[in-house]
C-alpha positions in Angstrom: 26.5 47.8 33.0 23.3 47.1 31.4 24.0 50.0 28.9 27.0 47.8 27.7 25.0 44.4 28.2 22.2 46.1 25.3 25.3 47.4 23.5 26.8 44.0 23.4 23.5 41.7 22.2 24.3 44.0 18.8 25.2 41.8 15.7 29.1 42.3 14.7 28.1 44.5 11.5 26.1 46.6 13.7 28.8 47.2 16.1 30.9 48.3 13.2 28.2 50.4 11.7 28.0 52.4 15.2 31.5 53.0 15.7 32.2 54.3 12.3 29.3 56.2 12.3 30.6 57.7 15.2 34.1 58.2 13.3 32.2 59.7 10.4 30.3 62.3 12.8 33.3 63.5 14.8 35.3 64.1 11.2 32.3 65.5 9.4 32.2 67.6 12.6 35.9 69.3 12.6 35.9 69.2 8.8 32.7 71.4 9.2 34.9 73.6 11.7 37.9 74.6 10.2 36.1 75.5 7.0 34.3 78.0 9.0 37.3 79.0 11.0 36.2 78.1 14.2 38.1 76.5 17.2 39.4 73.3 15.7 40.4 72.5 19.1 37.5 71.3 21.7 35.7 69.5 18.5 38.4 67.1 18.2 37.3 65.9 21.7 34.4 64.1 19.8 36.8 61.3 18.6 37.1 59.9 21.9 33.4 58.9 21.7 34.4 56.3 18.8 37.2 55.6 20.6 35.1 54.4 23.8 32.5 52.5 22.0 35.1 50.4 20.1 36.9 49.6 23.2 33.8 48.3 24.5 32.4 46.6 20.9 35.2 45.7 18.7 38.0 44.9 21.5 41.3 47.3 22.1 43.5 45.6 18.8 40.6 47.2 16.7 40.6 50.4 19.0 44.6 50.8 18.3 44.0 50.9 15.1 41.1 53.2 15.1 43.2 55.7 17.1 45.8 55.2 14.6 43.5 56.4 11.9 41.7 59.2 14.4 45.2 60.9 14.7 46.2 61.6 10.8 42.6 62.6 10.7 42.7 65.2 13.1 46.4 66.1 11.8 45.4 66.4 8.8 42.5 68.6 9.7 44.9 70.6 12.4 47.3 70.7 9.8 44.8 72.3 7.0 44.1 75.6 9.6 47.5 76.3 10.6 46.9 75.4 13.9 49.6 75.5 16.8 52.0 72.4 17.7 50.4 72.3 20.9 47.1 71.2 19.6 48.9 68.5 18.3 50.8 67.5 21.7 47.3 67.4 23.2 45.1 65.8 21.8 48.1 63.4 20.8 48.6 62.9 24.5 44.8 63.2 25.1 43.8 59.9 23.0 46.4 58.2 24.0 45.5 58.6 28.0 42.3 57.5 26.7 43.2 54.5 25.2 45.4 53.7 28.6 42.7 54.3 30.8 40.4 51.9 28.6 42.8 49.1 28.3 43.0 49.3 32.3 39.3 49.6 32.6 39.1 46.1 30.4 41.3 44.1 32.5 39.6 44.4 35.7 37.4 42.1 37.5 34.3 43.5 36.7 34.9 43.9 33.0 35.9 40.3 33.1 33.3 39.2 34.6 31.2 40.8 32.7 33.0 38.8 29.3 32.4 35.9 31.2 28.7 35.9 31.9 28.6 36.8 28.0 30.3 33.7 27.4 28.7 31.9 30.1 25.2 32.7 28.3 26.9 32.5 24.6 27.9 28.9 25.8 24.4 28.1 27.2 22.4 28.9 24.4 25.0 26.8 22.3 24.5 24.0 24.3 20.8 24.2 24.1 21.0 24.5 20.5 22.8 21.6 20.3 20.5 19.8 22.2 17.6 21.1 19.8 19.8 19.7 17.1 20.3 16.1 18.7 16.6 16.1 19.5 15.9 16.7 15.8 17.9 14.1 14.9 16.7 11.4 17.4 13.0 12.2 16.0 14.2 12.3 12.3 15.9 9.2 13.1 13.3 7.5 14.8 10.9 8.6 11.6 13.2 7.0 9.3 13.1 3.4 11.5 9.1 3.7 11.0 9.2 4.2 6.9 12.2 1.6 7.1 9.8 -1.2 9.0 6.7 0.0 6.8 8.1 -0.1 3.6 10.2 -3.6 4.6 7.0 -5.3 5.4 5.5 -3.8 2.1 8.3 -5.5 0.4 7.8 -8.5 2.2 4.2 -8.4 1.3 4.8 -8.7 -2.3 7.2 -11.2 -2.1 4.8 -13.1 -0.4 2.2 -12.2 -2.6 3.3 -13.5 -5.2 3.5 -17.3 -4.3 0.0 -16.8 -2.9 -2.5 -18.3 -5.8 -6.0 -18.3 -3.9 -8.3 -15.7 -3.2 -8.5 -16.1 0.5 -4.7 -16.2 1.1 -4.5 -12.9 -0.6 -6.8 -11.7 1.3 -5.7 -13.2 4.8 -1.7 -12.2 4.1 -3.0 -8.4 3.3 -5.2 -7.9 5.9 -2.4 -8.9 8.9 0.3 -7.0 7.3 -1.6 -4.1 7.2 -2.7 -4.2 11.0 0.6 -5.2 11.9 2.3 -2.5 10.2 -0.1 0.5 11.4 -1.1 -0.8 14.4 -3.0 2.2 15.9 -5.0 2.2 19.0 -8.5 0.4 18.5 -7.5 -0.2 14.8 -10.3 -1.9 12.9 -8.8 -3.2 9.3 -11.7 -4.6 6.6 -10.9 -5.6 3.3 -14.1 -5.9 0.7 -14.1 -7.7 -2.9 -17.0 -7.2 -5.2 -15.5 -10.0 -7.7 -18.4 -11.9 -8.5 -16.1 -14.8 -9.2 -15.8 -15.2 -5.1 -19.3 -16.2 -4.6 -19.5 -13.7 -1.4 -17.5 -11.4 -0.5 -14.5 -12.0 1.6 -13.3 -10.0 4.5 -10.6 -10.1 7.4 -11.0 -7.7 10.7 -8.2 -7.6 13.0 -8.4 -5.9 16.3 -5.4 -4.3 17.1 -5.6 -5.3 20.9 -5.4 -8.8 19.9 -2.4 -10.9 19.3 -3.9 -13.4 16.4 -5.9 -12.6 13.0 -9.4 -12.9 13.6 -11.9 -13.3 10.2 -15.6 -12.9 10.7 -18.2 -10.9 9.3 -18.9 -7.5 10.1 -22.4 -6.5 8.3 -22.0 -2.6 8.7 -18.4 -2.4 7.3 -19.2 -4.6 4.2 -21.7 -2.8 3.3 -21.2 -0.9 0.6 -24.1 1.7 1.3 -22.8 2.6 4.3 -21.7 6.6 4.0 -18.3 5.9 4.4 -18.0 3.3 1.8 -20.2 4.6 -0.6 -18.0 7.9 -0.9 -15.0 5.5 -2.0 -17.2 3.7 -4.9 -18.8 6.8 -5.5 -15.4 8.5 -6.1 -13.1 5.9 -6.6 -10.3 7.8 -4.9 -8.5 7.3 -1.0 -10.9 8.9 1.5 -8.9 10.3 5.0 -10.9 11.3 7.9 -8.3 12.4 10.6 -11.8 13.4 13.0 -15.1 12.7 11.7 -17.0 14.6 14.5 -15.2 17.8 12.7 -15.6 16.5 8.7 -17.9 18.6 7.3 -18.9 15.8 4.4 -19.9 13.5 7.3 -21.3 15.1 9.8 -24.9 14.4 9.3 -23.5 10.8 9.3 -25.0 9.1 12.8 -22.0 7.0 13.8 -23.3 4.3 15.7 -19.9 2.8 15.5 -18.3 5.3 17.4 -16.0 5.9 13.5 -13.4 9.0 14.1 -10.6 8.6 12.4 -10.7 6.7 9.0 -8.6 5.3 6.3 -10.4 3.6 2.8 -8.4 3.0 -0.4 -9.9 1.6 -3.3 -8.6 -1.4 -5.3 -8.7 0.0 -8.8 -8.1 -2.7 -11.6 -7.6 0.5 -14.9 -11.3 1.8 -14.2 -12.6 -1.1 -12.7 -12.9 -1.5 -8.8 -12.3 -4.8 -7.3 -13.3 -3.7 -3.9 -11.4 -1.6 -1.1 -9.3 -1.6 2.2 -10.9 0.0 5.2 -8.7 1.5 8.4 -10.5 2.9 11.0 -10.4 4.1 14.6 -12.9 4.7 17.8 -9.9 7.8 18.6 -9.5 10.7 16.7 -6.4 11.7 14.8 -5.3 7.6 14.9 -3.8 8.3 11.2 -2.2 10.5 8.9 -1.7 11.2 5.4 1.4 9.3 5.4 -0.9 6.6 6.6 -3.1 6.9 3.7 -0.5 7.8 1.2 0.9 3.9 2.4 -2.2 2.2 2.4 -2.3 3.0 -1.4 0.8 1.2 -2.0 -0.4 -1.7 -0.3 -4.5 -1.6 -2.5 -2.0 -1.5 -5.5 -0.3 -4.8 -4.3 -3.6 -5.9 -3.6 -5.0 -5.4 -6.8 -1.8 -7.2 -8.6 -1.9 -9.9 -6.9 -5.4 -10.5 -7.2 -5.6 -10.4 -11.0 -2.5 -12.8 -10.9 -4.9 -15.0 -8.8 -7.8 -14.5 -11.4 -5.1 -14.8 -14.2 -3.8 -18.6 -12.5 -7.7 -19.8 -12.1 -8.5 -18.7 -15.6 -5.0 -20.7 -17.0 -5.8 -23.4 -14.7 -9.1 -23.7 -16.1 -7.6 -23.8 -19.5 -5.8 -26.3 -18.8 -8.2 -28.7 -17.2 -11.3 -27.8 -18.7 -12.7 -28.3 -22.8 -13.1 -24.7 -24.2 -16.7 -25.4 -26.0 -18.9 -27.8 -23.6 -16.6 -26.5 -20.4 -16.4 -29.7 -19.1 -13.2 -31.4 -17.7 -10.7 -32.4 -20.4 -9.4 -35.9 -20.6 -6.3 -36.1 -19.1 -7.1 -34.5 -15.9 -10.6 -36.5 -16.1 -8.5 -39.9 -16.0 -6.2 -37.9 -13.1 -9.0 -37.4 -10.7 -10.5 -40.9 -11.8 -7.8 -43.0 -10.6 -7.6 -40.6 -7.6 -11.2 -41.9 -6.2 -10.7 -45.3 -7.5 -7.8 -45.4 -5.1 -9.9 -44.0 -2.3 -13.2 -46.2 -3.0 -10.7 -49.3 -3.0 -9.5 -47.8 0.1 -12.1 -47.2 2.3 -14.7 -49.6 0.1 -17.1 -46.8 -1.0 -19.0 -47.8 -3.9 -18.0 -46.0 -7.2 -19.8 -46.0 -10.6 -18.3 -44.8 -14.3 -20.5 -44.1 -17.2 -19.1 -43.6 -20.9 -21.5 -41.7 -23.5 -22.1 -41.0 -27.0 -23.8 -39.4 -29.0 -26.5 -41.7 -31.2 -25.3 -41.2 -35.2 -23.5 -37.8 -34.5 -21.6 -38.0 -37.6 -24.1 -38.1 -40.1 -26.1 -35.3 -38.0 -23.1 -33.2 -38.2 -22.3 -34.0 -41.5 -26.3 -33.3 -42.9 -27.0 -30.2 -40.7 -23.2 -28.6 -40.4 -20.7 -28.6 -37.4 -21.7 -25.6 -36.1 -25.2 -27.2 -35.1 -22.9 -30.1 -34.3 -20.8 -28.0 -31.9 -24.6 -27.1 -30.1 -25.2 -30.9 -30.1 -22.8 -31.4 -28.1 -23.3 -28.1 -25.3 -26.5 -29.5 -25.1 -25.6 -33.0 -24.0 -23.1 -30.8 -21.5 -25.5 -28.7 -20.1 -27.3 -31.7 -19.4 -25.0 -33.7 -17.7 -24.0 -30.8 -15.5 -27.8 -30.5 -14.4 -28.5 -33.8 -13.8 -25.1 -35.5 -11.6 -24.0 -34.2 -8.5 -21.8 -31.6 -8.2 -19.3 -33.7 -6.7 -19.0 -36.4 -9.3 -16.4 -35.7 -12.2 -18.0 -34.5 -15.6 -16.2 -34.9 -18.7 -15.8 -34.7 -22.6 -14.0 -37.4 -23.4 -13.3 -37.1 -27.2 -15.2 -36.1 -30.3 -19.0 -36.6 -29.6 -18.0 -38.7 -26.2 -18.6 -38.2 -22.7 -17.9 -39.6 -19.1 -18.9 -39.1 -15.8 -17.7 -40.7 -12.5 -20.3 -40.9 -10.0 -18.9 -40.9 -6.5 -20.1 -43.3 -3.4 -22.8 -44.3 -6.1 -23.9 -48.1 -6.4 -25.1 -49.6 -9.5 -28.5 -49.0 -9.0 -28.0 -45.3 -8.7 -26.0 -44.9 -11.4 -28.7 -46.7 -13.5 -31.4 -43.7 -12.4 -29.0 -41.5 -13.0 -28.5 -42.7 -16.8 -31.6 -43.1 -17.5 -32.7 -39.9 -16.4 -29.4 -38.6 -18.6 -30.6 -40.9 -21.5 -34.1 -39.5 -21.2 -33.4 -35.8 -20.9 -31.2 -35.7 -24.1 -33.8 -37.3 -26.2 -36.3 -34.3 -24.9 -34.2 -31.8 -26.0 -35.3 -30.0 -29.0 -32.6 -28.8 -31.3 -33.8 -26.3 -34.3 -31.6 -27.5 -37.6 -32.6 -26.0 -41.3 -35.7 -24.6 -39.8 -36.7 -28.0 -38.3 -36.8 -29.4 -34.8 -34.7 -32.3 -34.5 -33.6 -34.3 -31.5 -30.6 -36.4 -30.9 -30.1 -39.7 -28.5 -27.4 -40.9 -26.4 -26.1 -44.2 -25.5 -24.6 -45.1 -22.6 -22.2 -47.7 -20.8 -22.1 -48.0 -16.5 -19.2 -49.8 -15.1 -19.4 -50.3 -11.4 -15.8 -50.5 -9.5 -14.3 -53.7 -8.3 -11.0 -54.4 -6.5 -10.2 -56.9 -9.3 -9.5 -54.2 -11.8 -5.7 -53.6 -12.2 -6.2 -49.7 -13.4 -8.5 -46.7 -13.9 -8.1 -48.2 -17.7 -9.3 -51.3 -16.9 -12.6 -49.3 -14.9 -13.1 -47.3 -18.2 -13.0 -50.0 -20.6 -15.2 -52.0 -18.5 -17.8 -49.1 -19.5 -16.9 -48.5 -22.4 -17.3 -52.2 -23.7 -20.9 -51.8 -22.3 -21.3 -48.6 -24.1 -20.5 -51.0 -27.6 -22.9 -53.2 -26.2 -25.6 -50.3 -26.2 -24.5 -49.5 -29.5 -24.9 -52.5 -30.9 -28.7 -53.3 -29.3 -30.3 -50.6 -30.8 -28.3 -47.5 -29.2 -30.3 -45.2 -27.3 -30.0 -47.4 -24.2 -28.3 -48.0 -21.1 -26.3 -51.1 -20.6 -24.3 -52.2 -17.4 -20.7 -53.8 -18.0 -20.1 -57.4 -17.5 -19.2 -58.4 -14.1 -16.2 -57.3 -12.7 -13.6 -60.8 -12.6 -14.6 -61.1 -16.2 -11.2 -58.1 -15.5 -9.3 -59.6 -13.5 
């Protein structure tokens, strides 16, 4: 039985390949026979063996037909050397008893239970196959739901993204998507900018244990010295540490942070970095390339959105601010202006205006050129930003004239405040056709009462003052007339 148990583990070609062989062997062997003229007659015997092992491989339809072919074989052959009609009648007789006695043999109860532990085993291994297969699926499945969430959030985020115009919201929104979507065990998420336009630079670190976003500083992982950091600006490219104990690049790094697993990808703006996203772990083997791979996709959202931020600022500032002397243009000026008027009224906070100009700027511009002109007037700028506040409102108002709003500002600061104006301008020295020259201001102050009717009303109020200065000389500083003089 465990002859026919090896026998049957055989592939179905090999079966075949062993019983014909055995067919082949018996005929080579009586073909070999009669041409020598031996006895024909006890090698034909050897066809039985054939005849066994395909009862036992191949099933008794395919043995029939076997003996079928074995008996015009050996006719043939018996037939070739004359032989008598009794070597015929026995071995005719002789396979056929043979074929009986094996067709019996198959149908008892050990033979049958012998096809049924085969079946029984054939079945089990089917089964287990099966549930291989289902596992496969479950886990291919379950893959799938992960990209499907991770790659919905990244959609989400640039949705988001892009009705986000400040730097901080960019820069909040990224940094709890990210931790929400990888959430590993101990996760650490950073996020660095090195756009000087921020004034500092902005981070977010989220705890994966916690349940809210919580911002602070974190020294050691915004600095961009440290060895981890300083390989990503050194090499501009995604750095993956799946154990940092093991990485050979690191591992004369001491780190006191208890770093193993790590995750930085740079935000790349064409050759320019903007700063990078930092994923890290106190447990080895936390992330994956997929990981990585991912946290690309989301740098390059970062960057995008970013510059569209930088690209709204810039346009905003366009819009609100002169292009030469960079001060606020009119129209938003007067915007803000009646803004704070509103709230002085309000809340009865004192609130000065002044209006400026330029002493003779037309006949300086016309002698020495517009181009020194267009300096004239940076000058006078760069003045006014360094001497006001910088919460009070600084702008050019039209050709060679200038107005500042001083907020919670009596009349007798805004009086210093001119004056010291008035004065710096006339110190300036301007170099003209290889001469020094100098250029004065005059100015008009306007202090707020409730009895104006509009932010009109407040700005002619100075600027009739600033006539007045005119007309007394100009390079002065005159204070409007009183206030119901407007009603």
């Amino acid at each position: 039985m465990n002859l026919l148990w090896n026998l049957e583990k055989l592939k179905t070609f090999q079966k075949w390949i062993l019983v014909l062989t055995s067919c082949f062997l018996a005929e080579t062997a009586c073909y070999l026979v009669a041409q020598k003229g031996g006895n024909i007659f006890s090698v034909l015997f050897l066809f039985y063996l054939p005849l066994g092992l395909s009862a036992v491989l191949l099933g008794m339809n395919v043995t029939l037909i076997l003996v079928g072919g074995a008996v015009i074989l050996a006719c043939l052959n018996l037939w070739a050397v004359s032989a008598p009609t009794w070597y015929f009648v026995t071995f005719i007789s002789g396979l056929t008893f043979n074929y009986l006695c094996w067709f019996r043999w198959t149908q008892n109860k050990e033979f049958q239970q012998f096809h049924y532990q085969k079946a029984q085993e054939e079945l089990d291994l089917s089964i287990n196959d099966g549930h291989l297969a289902n596992d496969k699926v479950k886990i291919a499945h379950q893959s799938n739901l992960v990209k499907i969430q991770r790659y919905t959030a990244l959609n989400e985020l640039a949705r988001s993204l892009a009705m986000t115009f400040k730097t901080q919201d960019v820069v909040v929104l990224l940094i709890e998507t990210i931790s929400k979507t990888f959430m590993v065990p101990g996760g650490v998420y950073t996020l660095l900018l090195f756009d000087s336009s921020v004034g500092k630079a902005l981070h977010a670190v989220r705890y994966s244990v916690d349940t809210e976003m919580e911002v602070r500083l974190n020294r050691e992982r915004l600095n961009p010295e440290e060895a981890f950091n300083a390989w990503v600006v050194s090499q501009t490219k995604t750095l993956f540490i799946g154990d940092a104990a093991n990485d050979f690049r690191f591992q004369n790094f001491p780190t006191e942070n208890k770093v193993r697993s790590l995750v930085t990808a740079p935000l790349m703006a064409g050759n320019e970095m903007l700063g990078f996203i930092r994923m890290e772990s106190c447990f080895p083997m936390a992330f994956r390339q997929d990981d990585a791979r991912l946290l690309s996709n989301f740098c390059d959202l970062a960057t995008v959105a970013l510059e569209h931020v930088a690209l709204y600022r810039q346009t905003i500032e366009l819009a609100i601010t002169d292009g030469l002397t960079g001060l606020y243009v009119q129209r938003y000026y007067k915007e803000r202006a009646r803004d704070e008027v509103f709230r002085a009224l309000e809340h009865k906070l004192p609130l000065c205006l002044m209006m400026i100009d330029v002493d003779n700027f037309k006949s300086y511009n016309d002698r020495y050129g517009h181009l020194v002109g267009d300096r004239v007037l940076k000058i006078v700028a760069q003045v006014l930003k360094e001497t006001v506040r910088t919460v009070d409102l600084v702008a050019r108002y039209g050709g060679e004239e200038f107005s500042v709003l001083l907020l919670k500002t009596p009349w007798e600061g805004a009086q210093t405040v001119a004056e010291r104006i008035r004065q710096k301008v006339s110190e300036q020295e301007i170099v003209a056709s290889q001469q020094t020259t100098h250029v004065t201001v005059s100015i008009g102050v306007a202090e707020l009462s409730p009895t104006f009717k509009d932010i009109e009303a407040f700005i002619d109020s100075a600027d009739q003052a600033l006539y007045q200065a005119k007309a007394e000389g100009k390079n002065c500083v005159r204070r409007a007339k009183p206030a119901a003089t407007h009603a």
